[in-house]
Each structure stands twice: as structure tokens, then as C-alpha cells.
C-alpha distance (Angstrom), angle and dihedral (degrees) to the residues before:
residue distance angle dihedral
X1 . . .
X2 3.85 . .
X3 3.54 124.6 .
X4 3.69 113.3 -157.3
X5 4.19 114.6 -148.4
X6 3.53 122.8 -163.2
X7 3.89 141.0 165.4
X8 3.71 140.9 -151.3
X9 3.80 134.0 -175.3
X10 3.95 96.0 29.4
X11 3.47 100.7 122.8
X12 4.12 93.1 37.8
X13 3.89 117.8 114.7
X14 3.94 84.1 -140.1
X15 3.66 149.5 39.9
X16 3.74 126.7 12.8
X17 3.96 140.0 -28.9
X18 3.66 108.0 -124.3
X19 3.70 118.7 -166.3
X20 3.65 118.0 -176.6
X21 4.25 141.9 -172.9
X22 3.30 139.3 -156.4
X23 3.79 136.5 176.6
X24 3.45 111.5 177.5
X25 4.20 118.4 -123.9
X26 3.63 131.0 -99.8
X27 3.83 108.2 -81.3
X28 3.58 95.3 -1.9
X29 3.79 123.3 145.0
X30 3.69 114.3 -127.1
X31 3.48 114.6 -116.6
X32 3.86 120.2 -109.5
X33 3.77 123.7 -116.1
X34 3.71 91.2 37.6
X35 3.78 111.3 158.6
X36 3.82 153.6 126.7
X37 4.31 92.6 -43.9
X38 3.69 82.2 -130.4
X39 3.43 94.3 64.4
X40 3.66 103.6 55.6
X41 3.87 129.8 59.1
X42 3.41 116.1 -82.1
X43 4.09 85.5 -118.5
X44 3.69 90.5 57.9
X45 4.19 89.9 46.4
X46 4.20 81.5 57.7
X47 3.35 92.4 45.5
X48 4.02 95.4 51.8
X49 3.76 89.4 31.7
X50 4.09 88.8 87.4
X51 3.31 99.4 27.9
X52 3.82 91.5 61.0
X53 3.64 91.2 43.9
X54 4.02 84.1 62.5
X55 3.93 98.9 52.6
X56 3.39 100.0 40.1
X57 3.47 143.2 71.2
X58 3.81 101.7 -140.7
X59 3.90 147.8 173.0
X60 4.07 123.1 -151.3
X61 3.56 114.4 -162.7
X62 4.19 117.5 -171.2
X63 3.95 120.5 -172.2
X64 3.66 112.6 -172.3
X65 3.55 129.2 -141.8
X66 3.47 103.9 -99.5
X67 4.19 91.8 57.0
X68 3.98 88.5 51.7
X69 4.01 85.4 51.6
X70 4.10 90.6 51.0
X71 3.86 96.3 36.2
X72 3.72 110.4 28.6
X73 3.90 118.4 -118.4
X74 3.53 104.3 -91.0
X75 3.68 91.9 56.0
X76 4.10 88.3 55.6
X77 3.67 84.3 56.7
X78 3.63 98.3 51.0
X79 4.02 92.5 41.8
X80 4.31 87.3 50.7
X81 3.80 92.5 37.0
X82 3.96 91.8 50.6
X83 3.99 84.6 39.1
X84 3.89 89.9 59.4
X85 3.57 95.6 44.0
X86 3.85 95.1 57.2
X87 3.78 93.2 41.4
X88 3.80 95.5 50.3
X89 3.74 120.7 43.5
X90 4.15 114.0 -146.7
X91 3.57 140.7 149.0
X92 3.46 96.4 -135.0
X93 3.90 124.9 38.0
X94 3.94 111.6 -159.8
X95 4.07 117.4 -170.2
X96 3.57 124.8 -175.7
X97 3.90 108.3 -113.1
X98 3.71 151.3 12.8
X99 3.70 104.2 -53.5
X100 3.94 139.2 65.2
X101 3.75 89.6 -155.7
X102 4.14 79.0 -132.8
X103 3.96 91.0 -58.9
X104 3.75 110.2 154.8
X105 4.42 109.0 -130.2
X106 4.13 94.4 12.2
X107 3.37 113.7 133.8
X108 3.81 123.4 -153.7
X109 3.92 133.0 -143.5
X110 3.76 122.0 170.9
X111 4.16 102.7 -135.4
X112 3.57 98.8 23.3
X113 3.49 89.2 137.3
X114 3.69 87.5 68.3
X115 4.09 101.7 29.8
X116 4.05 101.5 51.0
X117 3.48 132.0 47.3
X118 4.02 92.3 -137.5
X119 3.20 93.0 52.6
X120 3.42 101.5 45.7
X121 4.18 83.6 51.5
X122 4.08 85.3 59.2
X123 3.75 85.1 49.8
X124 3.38 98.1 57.6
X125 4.43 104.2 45.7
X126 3.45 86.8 42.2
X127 3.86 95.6 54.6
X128 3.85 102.0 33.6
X129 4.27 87.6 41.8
X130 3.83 81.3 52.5
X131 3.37 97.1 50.6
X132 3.70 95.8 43.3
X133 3.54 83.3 58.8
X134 3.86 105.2 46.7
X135 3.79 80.0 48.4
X136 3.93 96.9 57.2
X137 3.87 82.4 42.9
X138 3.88 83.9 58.1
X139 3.82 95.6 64.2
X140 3.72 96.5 46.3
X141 3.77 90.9 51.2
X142 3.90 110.2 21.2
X143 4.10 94.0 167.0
X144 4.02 88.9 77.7
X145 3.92 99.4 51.9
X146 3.76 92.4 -142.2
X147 3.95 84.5 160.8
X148 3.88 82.7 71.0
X149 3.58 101.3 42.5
X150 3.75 112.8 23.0
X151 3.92 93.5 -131.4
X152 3.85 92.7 -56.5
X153 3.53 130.8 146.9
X154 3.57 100.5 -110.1
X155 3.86 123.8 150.9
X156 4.10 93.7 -112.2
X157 4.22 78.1 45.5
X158 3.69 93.1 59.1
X159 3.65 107.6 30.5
X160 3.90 80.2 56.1
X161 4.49 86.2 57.6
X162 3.66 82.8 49.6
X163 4.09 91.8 52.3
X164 3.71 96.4 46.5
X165 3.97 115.5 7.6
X166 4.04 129.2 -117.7
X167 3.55 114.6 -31.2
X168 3.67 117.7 -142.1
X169 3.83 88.6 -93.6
X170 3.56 105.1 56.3
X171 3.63 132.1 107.0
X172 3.86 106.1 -110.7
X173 3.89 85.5 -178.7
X174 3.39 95.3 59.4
X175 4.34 109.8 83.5
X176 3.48 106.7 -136.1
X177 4.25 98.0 -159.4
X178 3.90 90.9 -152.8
X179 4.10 85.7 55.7
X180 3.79 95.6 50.7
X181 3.90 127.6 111.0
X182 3.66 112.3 -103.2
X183 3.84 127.8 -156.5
X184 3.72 85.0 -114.8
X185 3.95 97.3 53.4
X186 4.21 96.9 87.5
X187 3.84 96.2 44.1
């Protein structure tokens, strides 16, 4: 038994960290289309969203903005990575990447997402409940566009910071170069 761990939304500037699970269920047959959820329409990631929630057992973990400004990032990851591994019982814990994030028995493959079917299940509830998320943010605060960029730090993203300040949702940790003081701002 393999559970499959991926994450979406770390390196955003906004909105949640969502950090999802999946092993797949006796006898089940694995869904087609499976891949890295960046790789596939965002239709198709809806479509498979439910249909992996039905052959799997799986864990979602969400960590908002305001507990990756008090605790840093890397401890959200350990805290949902540990979280995961005490919900869901394996033999084998799979994360997409090149770090453990200091968990004990996690094993680490750059491209899972794309390479096994588990992890390619993680990939896709932790991007499409990420984006369902950014999205709801997007009504609630509809100067920031989140709709368009999912809480990334994309030029149109920033220049928008620049127009109307932090919303409520953004990462105040994170140091967004482009928003920095320069020696040249106070002449």
C-alpha cells in the first residue's frame, strides 16, 4: 500500500497551502488521465477530482495564510505531512519532491506527480481544492483577481499589491522583491 502526498499553493504569495493523500482502494481500478494536475485541463482536474475521491482513501490538509505567516512554511509542511501520516496508515509514503521536510520514513521523487498514479491522485485534490479556494477568495476580494492567478506571484498579481495593499489573505512573510523599499524610493 502506497500513499501518494502532494501539495499545491506552497510557493503562492496568497491563499492557502493544500496538501493532499491518496492511497488508492483495494481492487480499485485507477482512474485514467491521471497525471501531474498541471498537466491536464483544469476541466479534466474537475472531472478526476470526484472520481479520485471515490477510489481512494485520502487525507486533505489546508494551512491558511495567516499560520504560514506565524510558523514559517516549512513548518506547515511538516505539521500537514506528519498530519497525513497519522491519519492514513501505509507502508510506503511517497511525496512529490526533493525534501522530507524532516519527516521520519517519507520518501521523495521529483515528478511523482507525473510517474505514479498515487501521486498524481494527491496532485490533483490538492490543486483543484486549492483552486476552489483561491476562487471563493476571489469573490470576497475581487480587486486582487485571484480567479486569474491562483495567489501567484505574477506581474498583473503584484502590480495589483502595489495598487491596493495586502489583502487579508496574503502572505506578509513572504518578500515579494518587486514590493521592497529601494534606496531610490525617498528621493
Amino acid at each position: 500500500m502506497l500513499c501518494g502526498i502532494d501539495e499545491a499553493g506552497r510557493g503562492c504569495i496568497a491563499g492557502d497551502l493544500v496538501v493532499a493523500a491518496c492511497i488508492f482502494k483495494n481492487d480499485t481500478v485507477i482512474p485514467d488521465g491521471l497525471n501531474d494536475s498541471k498537466k491536464i485541463t483544469e476541466k479534466k482536474r474537475y472531472e478526476l477530482f470526484d472520481l479520485v475521491k471515490n477510489t481512494t482513501h485520502h487525507h486533505i490538509v489546508i494551512k491558511s495564510s495567516h499560520e504560514i505567516d506565524q510558523k514559517g512554511i516549512s513548518v506547515c509542511m511538516q505539521e500537514a505531512l506528519q498530519e497525513i501520516k497519522s491519519t492514513l496508515k501505509a507502508k510506503e509514503y511517497l511525496f512529490d519532491g526533493n525534501t522530507t521536510f524532516g519527516i521520519a520514513d517519507l520518501k521523495t521523487m521529483v515528478k511523482a506527480d507525473g510517474k505514479i498514479p498515487e501521486v498524481s491522485a494527491a496532485s490533483i485534490l490538492a490543486k483543484v481544492t486549492h483552486d476552489r479556494n483561491i476562487i471563493s477568495d476571489a469573490k470576497k476580494y475581487p480587486l486582487y483577481q485571484f480567479e486569474k492567478h491562483k495567489g501567484y506571484g505574477t506581474a498583473s498579481h503584484v502590480a495589483l499589491i502595489k495598487k491596493h495593499g495586502y489583502s487579508p489573505i496574503h502572505r506578509r512573510s513572504f518578500k515579494i522583491k518587486a514590493l521592497e523599499p529601494t534606496l531610490f524610493d525617498n528621493i
